[in-house]
N, C-alpha and C positions, 0 to 999 in steps of 0.2 A: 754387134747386137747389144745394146743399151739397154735395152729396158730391162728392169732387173728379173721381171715374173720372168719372163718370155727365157731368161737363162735356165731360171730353175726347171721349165717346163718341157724345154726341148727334147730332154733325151725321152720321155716319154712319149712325142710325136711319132717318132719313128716306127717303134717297135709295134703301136697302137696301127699305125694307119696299114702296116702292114700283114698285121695278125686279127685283129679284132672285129669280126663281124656279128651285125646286129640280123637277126631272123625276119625284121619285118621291114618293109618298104612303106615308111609313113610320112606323112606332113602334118597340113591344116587344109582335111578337103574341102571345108564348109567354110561360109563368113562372108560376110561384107565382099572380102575380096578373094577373087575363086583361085583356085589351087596352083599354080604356075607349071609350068610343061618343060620338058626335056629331062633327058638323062645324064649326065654326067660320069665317067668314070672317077670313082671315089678320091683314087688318088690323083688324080688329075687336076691342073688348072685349065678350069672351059676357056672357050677362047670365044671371038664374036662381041659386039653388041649387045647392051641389056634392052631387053626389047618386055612389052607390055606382059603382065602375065594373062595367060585365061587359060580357059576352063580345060584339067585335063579327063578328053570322055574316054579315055581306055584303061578306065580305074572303074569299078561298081561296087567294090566291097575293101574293106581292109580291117586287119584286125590284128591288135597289140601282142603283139607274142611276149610274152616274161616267160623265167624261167620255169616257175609250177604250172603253167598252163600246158606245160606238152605233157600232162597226163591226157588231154585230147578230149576235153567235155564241148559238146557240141548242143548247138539250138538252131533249127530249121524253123522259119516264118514264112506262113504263108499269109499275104493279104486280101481280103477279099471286102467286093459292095457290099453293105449290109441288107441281107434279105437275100443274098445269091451267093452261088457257089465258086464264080466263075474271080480268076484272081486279076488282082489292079496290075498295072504296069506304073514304074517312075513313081514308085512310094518310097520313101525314105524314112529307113530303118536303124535308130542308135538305140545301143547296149549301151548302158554305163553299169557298172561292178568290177570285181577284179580286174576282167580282160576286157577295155574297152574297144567296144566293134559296133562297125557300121554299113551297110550296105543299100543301093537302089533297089528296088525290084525288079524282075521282067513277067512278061502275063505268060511265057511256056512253065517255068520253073519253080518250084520253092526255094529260099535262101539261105543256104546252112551258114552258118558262122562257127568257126572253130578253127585254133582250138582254145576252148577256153577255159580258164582255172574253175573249180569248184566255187559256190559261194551262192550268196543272195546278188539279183541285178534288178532294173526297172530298164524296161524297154517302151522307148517315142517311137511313134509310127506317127508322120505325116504325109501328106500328098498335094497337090493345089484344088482345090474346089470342094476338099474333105476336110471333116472336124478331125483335130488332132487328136492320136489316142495315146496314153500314159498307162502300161502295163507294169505295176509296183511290186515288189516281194515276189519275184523270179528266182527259182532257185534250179542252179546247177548241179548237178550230180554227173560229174567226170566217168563213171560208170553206166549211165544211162541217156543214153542221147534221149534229149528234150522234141518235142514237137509244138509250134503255137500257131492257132489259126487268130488273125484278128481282121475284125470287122469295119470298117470307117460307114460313116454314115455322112450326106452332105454336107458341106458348110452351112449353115445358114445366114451368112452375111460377116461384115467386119465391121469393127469396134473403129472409129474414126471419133478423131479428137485434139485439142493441143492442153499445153501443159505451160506453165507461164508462175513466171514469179511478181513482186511489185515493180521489179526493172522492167519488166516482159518475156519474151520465149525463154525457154529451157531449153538448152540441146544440151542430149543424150540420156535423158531422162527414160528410167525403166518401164517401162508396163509390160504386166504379165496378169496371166489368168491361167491356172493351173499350168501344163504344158507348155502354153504361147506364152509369147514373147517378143517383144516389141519397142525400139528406141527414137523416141523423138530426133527431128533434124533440128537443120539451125532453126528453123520455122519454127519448132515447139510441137509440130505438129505427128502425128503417128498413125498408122493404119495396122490393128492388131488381128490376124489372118488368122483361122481354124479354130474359131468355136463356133460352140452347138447350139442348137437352136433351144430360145430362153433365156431366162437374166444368170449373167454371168456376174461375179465381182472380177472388178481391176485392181491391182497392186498397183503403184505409183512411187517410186522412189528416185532418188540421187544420193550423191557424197555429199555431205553438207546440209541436207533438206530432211525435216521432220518426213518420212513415210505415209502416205496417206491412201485410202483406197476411195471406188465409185462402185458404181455396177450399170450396167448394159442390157439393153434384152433385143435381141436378134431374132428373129423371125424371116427369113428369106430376103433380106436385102440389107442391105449397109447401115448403118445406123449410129448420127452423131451421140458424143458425148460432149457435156458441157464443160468449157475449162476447166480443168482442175488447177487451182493456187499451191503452190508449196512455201512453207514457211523456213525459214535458215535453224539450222538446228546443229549441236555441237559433233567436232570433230576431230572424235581421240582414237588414235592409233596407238596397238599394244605390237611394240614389238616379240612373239613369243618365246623364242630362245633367244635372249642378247647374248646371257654370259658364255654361248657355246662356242667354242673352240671354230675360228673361221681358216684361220690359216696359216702357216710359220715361214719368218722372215727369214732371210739370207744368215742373220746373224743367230737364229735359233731360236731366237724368242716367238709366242707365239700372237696374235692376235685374237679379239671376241670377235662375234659378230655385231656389238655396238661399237665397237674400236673400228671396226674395219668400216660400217655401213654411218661413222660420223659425220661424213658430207651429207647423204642423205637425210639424215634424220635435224640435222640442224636445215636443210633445205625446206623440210616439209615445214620446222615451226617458223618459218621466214615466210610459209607460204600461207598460214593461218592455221594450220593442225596443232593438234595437243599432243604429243609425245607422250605417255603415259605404261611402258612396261606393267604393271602392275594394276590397274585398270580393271576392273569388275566386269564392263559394260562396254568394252570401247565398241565405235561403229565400225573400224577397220582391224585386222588383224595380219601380222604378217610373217610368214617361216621363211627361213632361210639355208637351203641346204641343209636339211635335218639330219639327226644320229637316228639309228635304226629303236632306239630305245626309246626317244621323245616321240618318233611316226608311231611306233607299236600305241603308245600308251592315252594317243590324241587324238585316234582318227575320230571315233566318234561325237566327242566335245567338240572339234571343227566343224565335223556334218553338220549338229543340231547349231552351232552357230550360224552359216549361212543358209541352211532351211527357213532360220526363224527370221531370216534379213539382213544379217551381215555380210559385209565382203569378206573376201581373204587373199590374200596377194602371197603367192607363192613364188619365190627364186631360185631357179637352178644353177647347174656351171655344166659341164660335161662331162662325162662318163670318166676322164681319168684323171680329173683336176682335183687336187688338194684333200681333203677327208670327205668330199661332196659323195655318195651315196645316192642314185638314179633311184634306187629300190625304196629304199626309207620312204624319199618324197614322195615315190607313186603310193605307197598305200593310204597317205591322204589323199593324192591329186586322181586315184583312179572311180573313187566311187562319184566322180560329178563328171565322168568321161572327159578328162584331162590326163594326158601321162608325162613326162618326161622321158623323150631319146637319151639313149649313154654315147652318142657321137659328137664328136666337134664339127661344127658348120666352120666353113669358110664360104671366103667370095672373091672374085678372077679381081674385083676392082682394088681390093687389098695387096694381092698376090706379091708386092714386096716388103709386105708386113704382118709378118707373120700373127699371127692368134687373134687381127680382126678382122672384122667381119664390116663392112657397109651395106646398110640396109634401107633400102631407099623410101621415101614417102609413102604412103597408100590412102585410101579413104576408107571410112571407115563410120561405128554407130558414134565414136567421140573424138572432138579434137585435134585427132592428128597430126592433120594435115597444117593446121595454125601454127602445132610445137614443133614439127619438122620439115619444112618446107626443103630441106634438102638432106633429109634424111637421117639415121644417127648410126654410130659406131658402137658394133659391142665386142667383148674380148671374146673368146675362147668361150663359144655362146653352146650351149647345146639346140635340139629344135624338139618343138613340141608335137603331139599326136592328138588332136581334137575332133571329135563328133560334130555329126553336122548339125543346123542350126545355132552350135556355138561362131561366137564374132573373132575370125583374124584379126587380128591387130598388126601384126609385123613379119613379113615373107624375106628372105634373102633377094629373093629377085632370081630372075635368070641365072644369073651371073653365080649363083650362089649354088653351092656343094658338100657332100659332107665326106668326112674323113672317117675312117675304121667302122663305116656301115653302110649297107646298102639302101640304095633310096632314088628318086625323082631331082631334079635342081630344083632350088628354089623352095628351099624348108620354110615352114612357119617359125617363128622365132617367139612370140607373143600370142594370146588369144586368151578368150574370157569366155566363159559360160553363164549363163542363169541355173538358179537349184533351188527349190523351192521358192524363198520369198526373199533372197539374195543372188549373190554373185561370188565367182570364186577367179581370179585374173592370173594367170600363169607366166613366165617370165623367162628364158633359158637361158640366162646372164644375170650373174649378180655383180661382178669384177668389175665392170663400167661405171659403180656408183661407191667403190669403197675408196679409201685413201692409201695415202703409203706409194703402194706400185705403180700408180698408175697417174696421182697428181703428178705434177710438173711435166707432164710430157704436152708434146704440141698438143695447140687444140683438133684439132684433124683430126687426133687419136681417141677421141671421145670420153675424157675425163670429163667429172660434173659440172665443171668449170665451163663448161662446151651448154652455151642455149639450148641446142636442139634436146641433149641428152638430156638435159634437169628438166624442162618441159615436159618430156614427152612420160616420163617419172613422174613427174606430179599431177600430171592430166591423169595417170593411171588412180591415183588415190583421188583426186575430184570428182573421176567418170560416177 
């Protein structure tokens, strides 16, 4: 065994995959690309074919368990038409707050969700032919089960439109209107589903492109919008912890997180981004593997940054990798119904290399499929927990498993959410883009050096 991480790392495989179990059975049930099927024995390598993922229907609900939620705070939803008593079936229900949860409905029963931490949440309710409903400043009292009835009322048509620059189409350009949400194809073009009947405003953004908005007015049928133009507009990335502590080498010394994430960051200004740590203003921002001190003291400054339109690109590693900290990061990644797992994924197609992961192509609202047409390598990846209508970006595949928790094959590894009039992009690998460990190994092992990996990175700061 060569690779030098993979020495420091080992002895904490073992004791990890045999002792350490996680309370919740999660992935990426919602996205572009639907959830992948089968179960795996944790410590096991699957064996078989990777075969297509879809849809798995013997899931209805899931909900993030962390540790201050088994004080056991619950919230039962019921959905119902507006004007009748009688409840919807196949509505789709996310919680974002502490404990993010999500569940379908059925037309016998109401839907508890629990258990869940104390705190403020905002609960979506969608359904197909219904206007989306956005339920804001939800508070939990772990002492008092919650009760909420909500109401949808029809759709009244869809926002259709494309999106275009002076070259021509856009793809993956955002549109959103309250709740909805909506990504241009290669076409440029977008069909934005579940609003209410009346002039609605559209958000209009990208990486790169001055933000702009329109408005709509819908009334019982579909209803074009006229191209909207986006202008090029600047793009500075602030890294927001460089100088913290990423990792210690063989010889004791330690690494930053600019030391460590130096490929990258000279990547992005090769790729036309402004690097700018210090940055008043920047359009992107990005943590990495936070301290429990920097998550305490940021979450809200992040919120109101992507409400008001910024991205934020958050990096994980997994539950027992190096001073990385699952809990820190969720208290920013939990309130836009994002979390990070404390498990390591693996995958059967790896299985004589230890701590990566292949992760094969998918389609999706950007790019992907251009920067990795045969997919890309991550180390010693955690996987993430996403609300539905947030976008997967990157599954294990079939083939893919996790070690010291319980769970489905075929974790999410990547996914993005919309939140107010931004985006927040999640990542459960960071080890795949820093230096040091991981340069000079083959390209197959997915150092930055590797097309597919620096692509399908920088497509993530473009999207």
């Amino acid at each position: 065994m060569s690779h030098p991480r993979l020495r420091r790392m080992l002895p904490r495989l073992v004791p990890l995959a045999a002792g350490f179990i996680m309370l919740t059975a999660s992935g990426c049930p919602w996205g572009q690309t639907p959830e992948p099927t089968g179960s795996v024995a944790p410590t096991a390598v699957p064996t078989g074919a990777t075969v297509t993922p879809s849809p798995d229907t013997s899931l209805n609900r899931q909900v993030f368990v962390s540790g201050p939620a088994i004080v056991n705070g619950m919230l039962t939803v019921k959905v119902v038409r507006a004007g009748s008593p009688d409840r919807l079936a196949d509505c789709t229900v996310s919680l974002s707050g502490p404990t993010p949860a999500w569940g379908i409905t059925d037309s016998s029963q109401d839907m508890p969700l629990a258990p869940l931490e104390g705190g403020s949440y905002s609960l979506q309710v969608s359904a197909p032919g219904y206007a989306t409903r956005l339920v804001e400043s939800l508070t939990i009292d772990p002492q008092n089960p919650t009760s909420l009835t909500v109401e949808l009322t029809p759709q009244a048509g869809k926002a259709v439109g494309r999106v275009v620059d002076q070259n021509g189409p856009i793809a993956g350009a955002r549109i959103t209107s309250g709740p909805c949400v909506a990504f241009t194809g290669s076409d440029g073009r977008y069909a934005l589903e579940g609003l209410p009947a009346g002039t609605s405003t559209l958000a209009i953004a990208k990486t790169g492109y001055a933000a702009t908005t329109t408005s709509v007015t819908v009334n019982g049928q579909d209803s074009g919008v006229p191209d909207v133009t986006l202008t090029g507009a600047g793009r500075v990335i602030a890294f927001e912890n460089p100088a913290q502590t990423f990792d210690s080498l063989s010889d004791g010394s330690t690494r930053s997180v600019a030391t460590a994430l130096a490929p990258l960051r000279s990547a992005l200004g090769t790729a036309g981004f402004t690097v700018q740590d210090d940055a008043t203003s920047p359009d992107i921002r990005v943590v990495v593997c936070p301290t429990s001190d920097f998550a305490s003291s940021n979450v809200e400054r992040l919120r109101s940054f992507v409400a008001a339109g910024g991205k934020l690109v958050l990096l994980g590693e997994w539950g027992g990798a190096l001073r990385y900290n699952p809990e820190a990061l969720n208290r920013i990644a939990t309130p836009f119904g994002l979390a990070f797992n404390a498990d390591l994924v693996r995958s059967s197609q790896n299985a004589g290399e230890l701590g990566w992961v292949k992760v094969p192509a998918s389609a999706g609202p950007m790019p992907i499929v251009d920067a990795m047409p045969q997919g890309i390598t991550l180390f010693e990846s955690g996987s993430l927990f996403v609300l539905p209508t947030s976008q997967g970006i990157l599954y294990a595949g079939s083939g893919g498993y996790r070690i010291a928790a319980v769970g489905s094959g075929g974790p999410c590894m990547a996914a993005a959410r919309s939140y107010g009039s931004g985006m927040v992009v999640g990542v459960g690998d960071t080890s795949a883009w820093t230096a040091g460990s991981i340069t000079g190994n083959q390209p197959v092992n997915g150092n930055l050096g590797e097309t597919n990996n620096r692509e399908f990175m920088l497509n993530l700061f473009r999207w």
